[in-house]
C-alpha positions as semicolon CSV with decimal commas, in nm:
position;residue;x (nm);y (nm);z (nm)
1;X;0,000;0,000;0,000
2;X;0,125;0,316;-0,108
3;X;0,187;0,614;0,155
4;X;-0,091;0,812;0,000
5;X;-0,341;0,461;-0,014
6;X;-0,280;0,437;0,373
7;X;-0,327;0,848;0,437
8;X;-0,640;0,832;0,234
9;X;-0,736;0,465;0,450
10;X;-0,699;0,680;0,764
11;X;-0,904;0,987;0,614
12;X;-1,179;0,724;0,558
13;X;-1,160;0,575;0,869
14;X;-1,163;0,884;1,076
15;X;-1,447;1,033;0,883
16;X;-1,691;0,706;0,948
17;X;-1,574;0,745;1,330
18;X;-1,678;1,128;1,320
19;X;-2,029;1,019;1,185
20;X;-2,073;0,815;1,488
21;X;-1,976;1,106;1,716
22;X;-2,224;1,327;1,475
23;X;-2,537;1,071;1,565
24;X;-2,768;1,171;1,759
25;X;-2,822;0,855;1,973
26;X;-2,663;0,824;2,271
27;X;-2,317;0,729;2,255
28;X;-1,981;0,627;2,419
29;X;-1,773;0,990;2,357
30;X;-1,440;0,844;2,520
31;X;-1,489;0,471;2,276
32;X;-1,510;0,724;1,960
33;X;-1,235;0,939;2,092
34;X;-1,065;0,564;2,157
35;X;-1,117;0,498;1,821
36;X;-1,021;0,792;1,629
37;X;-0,669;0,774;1,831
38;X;-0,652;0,440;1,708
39;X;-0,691;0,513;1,338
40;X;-0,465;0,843;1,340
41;X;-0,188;0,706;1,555
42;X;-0,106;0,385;1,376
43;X;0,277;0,370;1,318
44;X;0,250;0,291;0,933
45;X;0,015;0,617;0,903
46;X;0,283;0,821;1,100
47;X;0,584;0,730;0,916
48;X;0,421;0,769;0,614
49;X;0,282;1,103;0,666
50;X;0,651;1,208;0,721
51;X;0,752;1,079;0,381
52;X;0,481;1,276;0,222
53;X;0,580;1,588;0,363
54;X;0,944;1,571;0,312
55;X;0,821;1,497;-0,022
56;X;0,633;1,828;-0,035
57;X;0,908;2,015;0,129
């Protein structure tokens, strides 16, 4: 998977997760926050969000 495949994976991810938050049932706020952590603080996302902006730099 490319760096940009797993940046736009993570965009996905995150965005389903914010619909949940956006619902207006009741809901677990600190097992979407959880969640969202999860998704944005995955090693492979991390390093390859630094490739892609050294390669913008």
């Amino acid at each position: 998977m490319t760096d940009q495949q797993l940046a736009l994976e993570a965009i996905s991810n995150a965005q389903l997760i914010l619909e949940e938050y956006l619902q207006p049932c009741p809901k677990d706020n600190a097992l979407i926050l959880e969640k969202l952590v999860e998704v944005l603080e995955r090693p492979a996302l991390i390093v390859a969000l630094s490739r892609l902006q050294q390669q913008s730099n």
